[in-house]
TORPA-4810 file (N, C-alpha, C, O; in nm, 3 decimals):
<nodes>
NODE_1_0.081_-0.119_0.000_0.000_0.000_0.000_0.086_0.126_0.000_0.051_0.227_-0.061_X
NODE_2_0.227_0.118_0.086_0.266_0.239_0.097_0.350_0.247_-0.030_0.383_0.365_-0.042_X
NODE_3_0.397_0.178_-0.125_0.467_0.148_-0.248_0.354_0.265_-0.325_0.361_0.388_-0.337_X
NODE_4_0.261_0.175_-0.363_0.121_0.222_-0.456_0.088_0.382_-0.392_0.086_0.461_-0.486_X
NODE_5_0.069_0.432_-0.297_0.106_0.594_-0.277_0.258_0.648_-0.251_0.284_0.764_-0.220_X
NODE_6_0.305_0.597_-0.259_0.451_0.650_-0.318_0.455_0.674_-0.442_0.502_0.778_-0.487_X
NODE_7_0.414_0.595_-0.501_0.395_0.585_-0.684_0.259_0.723_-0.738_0.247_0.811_-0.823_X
NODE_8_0.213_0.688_-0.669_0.057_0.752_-0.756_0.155_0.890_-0.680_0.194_0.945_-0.784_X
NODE_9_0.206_0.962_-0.582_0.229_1.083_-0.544_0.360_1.127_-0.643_0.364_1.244_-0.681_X
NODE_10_0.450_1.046_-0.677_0.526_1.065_-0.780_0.504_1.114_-0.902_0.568_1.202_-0.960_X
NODE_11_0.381_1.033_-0.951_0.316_1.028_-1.123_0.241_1.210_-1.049_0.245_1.300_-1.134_X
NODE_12_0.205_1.235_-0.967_0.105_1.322_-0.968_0.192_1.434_-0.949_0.177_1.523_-1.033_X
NODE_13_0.304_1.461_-0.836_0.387_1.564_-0.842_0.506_1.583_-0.970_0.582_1.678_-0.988_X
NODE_14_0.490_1.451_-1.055_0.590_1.523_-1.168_0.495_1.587_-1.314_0.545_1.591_-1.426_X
NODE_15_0.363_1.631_-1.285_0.301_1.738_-1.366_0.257_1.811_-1.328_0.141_1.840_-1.357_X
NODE_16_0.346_1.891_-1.223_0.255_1.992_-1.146_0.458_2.068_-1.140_0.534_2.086_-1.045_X
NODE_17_0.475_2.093_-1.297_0.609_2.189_-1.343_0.582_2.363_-1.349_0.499_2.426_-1.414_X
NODE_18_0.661_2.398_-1.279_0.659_2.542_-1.315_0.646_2.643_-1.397_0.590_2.751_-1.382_X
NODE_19_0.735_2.569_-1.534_0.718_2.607_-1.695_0.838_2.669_-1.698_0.926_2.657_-1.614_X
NODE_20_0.840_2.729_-1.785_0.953_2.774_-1.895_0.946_2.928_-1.872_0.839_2.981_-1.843_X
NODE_21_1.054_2.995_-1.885_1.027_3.110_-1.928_1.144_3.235_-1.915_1.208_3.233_-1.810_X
NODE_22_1.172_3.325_-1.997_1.291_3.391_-2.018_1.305_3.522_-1.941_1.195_3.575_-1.920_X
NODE_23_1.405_3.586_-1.897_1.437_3.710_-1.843_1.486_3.803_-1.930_1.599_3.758_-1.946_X
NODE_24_1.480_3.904_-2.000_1.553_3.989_-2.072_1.574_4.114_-1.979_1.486_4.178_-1.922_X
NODE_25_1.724_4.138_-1.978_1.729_4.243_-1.931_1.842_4.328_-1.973_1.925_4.267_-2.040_X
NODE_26_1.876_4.484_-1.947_1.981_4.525_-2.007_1.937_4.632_-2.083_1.820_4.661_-2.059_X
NODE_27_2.009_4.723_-2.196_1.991_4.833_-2.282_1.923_4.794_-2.430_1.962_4.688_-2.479_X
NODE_28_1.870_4.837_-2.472_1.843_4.857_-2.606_1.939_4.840_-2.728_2.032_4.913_-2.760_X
NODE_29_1.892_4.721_-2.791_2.033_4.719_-2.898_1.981_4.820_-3.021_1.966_4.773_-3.134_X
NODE_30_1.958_4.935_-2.997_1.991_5.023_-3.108_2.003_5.182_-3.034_1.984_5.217_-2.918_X
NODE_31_2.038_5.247_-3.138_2.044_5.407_-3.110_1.970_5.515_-3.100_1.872_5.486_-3.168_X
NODE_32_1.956_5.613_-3.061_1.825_5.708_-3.150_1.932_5.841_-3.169_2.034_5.876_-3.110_X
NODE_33_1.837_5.907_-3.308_1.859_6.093_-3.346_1.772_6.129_-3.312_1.661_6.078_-3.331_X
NODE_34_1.799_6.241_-3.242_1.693_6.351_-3.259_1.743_6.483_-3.292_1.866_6.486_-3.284_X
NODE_35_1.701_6.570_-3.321_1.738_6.711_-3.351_1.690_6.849_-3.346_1.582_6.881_-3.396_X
NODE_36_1.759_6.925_-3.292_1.748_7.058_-3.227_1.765_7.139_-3.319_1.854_7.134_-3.403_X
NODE_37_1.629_7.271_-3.304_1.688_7.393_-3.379_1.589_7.478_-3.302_1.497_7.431_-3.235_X
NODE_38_1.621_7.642_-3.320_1.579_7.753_-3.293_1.367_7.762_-3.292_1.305_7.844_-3.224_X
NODE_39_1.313_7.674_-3.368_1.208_7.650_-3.343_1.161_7.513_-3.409_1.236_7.437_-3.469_X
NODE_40_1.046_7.498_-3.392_1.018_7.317_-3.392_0.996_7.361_-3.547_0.949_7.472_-3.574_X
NODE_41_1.034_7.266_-3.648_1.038_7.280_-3.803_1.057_7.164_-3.863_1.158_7.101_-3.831_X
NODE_42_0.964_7.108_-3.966_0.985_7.004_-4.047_1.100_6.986_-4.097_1.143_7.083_-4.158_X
NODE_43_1.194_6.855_-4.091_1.307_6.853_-4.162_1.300_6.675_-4.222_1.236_6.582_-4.171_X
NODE_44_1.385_6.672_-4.341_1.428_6.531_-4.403_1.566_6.473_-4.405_1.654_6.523_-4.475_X
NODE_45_1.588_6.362_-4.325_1.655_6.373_-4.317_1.692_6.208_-4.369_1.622_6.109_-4.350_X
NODE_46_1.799_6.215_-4.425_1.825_6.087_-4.502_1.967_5.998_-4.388_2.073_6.042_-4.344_X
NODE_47_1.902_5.866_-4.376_2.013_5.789_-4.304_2.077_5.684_-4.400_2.009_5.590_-4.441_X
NODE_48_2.235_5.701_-4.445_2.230_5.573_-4.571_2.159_5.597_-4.652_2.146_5.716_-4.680_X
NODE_49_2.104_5.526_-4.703_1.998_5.459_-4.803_1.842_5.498_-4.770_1.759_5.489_-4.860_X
NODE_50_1.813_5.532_-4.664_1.673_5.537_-4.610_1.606_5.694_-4.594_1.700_5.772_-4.607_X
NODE_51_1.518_5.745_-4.579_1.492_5.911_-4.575_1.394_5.905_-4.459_1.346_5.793_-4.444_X
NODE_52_1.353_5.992_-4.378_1.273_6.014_-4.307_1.254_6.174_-4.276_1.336_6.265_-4.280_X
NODE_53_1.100_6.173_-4.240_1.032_6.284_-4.247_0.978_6.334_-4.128_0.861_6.304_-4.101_X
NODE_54_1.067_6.429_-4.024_1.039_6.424_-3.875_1.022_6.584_-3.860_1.020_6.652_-3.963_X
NODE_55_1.010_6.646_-3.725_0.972_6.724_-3.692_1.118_6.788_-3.568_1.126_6.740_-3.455_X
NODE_56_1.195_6.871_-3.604_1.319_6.882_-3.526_1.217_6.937_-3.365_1.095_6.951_-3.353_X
NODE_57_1.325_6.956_-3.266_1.230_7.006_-3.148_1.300_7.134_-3.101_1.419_7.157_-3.125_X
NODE_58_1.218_7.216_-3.034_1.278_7.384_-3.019_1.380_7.374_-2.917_1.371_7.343_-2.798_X
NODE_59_1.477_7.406_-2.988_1.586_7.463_-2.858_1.566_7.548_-2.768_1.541_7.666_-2.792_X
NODE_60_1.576_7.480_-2.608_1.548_7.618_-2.549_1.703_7.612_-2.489_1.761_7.510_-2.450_X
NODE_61_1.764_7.771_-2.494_1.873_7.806_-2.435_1.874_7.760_-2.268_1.965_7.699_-2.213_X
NODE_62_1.791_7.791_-2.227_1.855_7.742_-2.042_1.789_7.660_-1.986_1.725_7.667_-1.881_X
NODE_63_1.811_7.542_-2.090_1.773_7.413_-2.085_1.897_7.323_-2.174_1.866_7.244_-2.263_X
NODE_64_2.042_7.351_-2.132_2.114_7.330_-2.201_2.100_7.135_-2.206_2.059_7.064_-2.298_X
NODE_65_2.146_7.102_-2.083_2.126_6.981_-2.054_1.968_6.865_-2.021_1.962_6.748_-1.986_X
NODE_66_1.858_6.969_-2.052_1.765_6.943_-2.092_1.740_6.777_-2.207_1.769_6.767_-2.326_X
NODE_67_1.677_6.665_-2.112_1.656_6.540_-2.181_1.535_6.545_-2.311_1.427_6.582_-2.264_X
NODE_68_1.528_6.518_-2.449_1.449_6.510_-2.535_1.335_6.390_-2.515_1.362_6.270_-2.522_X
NODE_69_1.230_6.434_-2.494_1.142_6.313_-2.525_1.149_6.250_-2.669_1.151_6.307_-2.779_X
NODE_70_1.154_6.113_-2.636_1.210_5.999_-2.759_1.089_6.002_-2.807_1.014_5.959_-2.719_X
NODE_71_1.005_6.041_-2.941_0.904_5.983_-3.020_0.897_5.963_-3.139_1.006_5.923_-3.180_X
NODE_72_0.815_5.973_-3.223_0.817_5.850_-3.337_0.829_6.019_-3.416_0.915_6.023_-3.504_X
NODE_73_0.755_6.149_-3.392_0.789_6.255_-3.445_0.888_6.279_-3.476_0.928_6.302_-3.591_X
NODE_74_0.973_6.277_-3.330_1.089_6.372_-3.376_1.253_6.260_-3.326_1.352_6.313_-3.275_X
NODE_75_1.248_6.135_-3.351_1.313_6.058_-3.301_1.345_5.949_-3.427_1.249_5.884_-3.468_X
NODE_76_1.485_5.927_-3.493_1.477_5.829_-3.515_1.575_5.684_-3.514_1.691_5.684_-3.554_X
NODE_77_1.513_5.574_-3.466_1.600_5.499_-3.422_1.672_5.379_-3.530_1.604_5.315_-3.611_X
NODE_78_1.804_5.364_-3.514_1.913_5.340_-3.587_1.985_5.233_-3.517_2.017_5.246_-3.399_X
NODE_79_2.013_5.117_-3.593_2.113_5.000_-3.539_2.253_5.063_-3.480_2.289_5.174_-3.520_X
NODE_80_2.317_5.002_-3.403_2.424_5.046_-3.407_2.527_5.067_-3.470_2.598_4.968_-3.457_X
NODE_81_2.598_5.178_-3.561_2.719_5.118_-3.630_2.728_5.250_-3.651_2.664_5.336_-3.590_X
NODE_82_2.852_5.279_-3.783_2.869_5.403_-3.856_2.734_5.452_-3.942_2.708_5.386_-4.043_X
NODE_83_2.659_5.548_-3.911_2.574_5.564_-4.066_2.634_5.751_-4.086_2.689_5.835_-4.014_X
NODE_84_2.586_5.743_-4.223_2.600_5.881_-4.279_2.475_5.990_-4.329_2.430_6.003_-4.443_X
NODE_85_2.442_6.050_-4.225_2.355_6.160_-4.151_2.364_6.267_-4.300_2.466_6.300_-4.360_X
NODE_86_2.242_6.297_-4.327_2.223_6.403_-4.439_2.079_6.458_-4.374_1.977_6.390_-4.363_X
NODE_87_2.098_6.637_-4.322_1.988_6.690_-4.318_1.955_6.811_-4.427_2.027_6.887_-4.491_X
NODE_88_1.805_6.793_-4.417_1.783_6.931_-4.564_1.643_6.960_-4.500_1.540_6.893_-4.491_X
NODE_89_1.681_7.095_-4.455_1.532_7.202_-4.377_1.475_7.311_-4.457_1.502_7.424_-4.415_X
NODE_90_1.402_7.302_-4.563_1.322_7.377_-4.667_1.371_7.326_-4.799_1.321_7.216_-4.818_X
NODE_91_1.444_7.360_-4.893_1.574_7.359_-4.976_1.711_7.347_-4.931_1.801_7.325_-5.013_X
NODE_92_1.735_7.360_-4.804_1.865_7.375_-4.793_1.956_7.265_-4.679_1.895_7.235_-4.576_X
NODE_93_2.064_7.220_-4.695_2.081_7.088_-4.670_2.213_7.187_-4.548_2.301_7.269_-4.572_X
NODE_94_2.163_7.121_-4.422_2.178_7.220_-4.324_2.298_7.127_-4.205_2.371_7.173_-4.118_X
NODE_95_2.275_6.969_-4.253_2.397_6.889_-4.199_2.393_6.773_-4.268_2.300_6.713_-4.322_X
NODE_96_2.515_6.752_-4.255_2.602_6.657_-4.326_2.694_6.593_-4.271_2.806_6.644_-4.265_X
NODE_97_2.673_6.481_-4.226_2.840_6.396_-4.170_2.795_6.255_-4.147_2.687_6.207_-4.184_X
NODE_98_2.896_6.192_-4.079_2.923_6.057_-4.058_2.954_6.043_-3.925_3.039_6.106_-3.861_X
NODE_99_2.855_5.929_-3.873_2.844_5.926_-3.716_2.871_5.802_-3.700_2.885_5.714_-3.785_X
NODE_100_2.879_5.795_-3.583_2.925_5.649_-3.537_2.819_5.656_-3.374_2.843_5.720_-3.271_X
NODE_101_2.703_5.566_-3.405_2.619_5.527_-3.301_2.571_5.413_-3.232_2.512_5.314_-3.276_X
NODE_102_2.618_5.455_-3.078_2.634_5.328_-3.015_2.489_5.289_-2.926_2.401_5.360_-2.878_X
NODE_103_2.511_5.133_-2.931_2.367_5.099_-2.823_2.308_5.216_-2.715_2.361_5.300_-2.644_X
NODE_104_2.208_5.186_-2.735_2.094_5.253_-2.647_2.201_5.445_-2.583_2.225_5.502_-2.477_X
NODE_105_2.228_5.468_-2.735_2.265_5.593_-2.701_2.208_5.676_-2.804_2.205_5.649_-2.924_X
NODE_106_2.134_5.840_-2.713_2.065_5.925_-2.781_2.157_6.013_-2.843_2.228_6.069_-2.760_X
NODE_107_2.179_6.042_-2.955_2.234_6.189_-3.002_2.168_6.283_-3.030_2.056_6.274_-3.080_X
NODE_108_2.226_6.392_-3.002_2.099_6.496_-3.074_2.205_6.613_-3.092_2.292_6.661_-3.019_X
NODE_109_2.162_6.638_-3.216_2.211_6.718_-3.308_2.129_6.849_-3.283_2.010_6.835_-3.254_X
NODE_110_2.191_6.998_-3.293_2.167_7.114_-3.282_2.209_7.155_-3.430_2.326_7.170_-3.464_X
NODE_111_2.125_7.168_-3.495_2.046_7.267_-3.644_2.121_7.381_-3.646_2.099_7.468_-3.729_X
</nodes>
């Protein structure tokens, strides 16, 4: 008898499993731009191969160290690596260079 509930408590506690399941934790594997100028103004700005159509955000002077809210407006996010940054605000192509952007780091460019 005590065999036969030894057994049946065995069969019954080995499906009563916790499950499976993953932890992610850590930074963001990509980068973001955003960009600053004298007032909030439509700009295009081409990454590589790709173009996008955002909204720069107003510089305020004594808010030097002032954090940018990250959004889909005025934010855009980029794998990590070298890319080559082309901005153009009306007709006129207002920056130009080659960046190098690392994980879960914001840049922001002043117009």
């Amino acid at each position: 008898m005590k065999k036969l509930l030894f057994i049946l408590a065995i069969v019954l506690l080995s499906g009563c499993g916790v499950g499976n399941y993953t932890v992610s934790s850590g930074r963001a594997n990509q980068g973001a731009l955003s960009f600053t100028s004298a007032k909030a103004t439509d700009i295009s700005v081409y990454v590589d191969d790709d173009s996008y159509s955002i909204q720069s955000v107003k510089d305020k002077a004594y808010k030097t160290d002032r954090k940018i809210k990250q959004t889909a407006a005025n934010t855009i996010f980029l794998s990590p690596g070298t890319h080559t940054v082309k901005v153009i605000m009306g007709d006129e192509e207002v920056f130009s260079k080659q960046l190098l952007i690392s994980a879960s780091e914001h840049r922001i460019i002043e117009l």
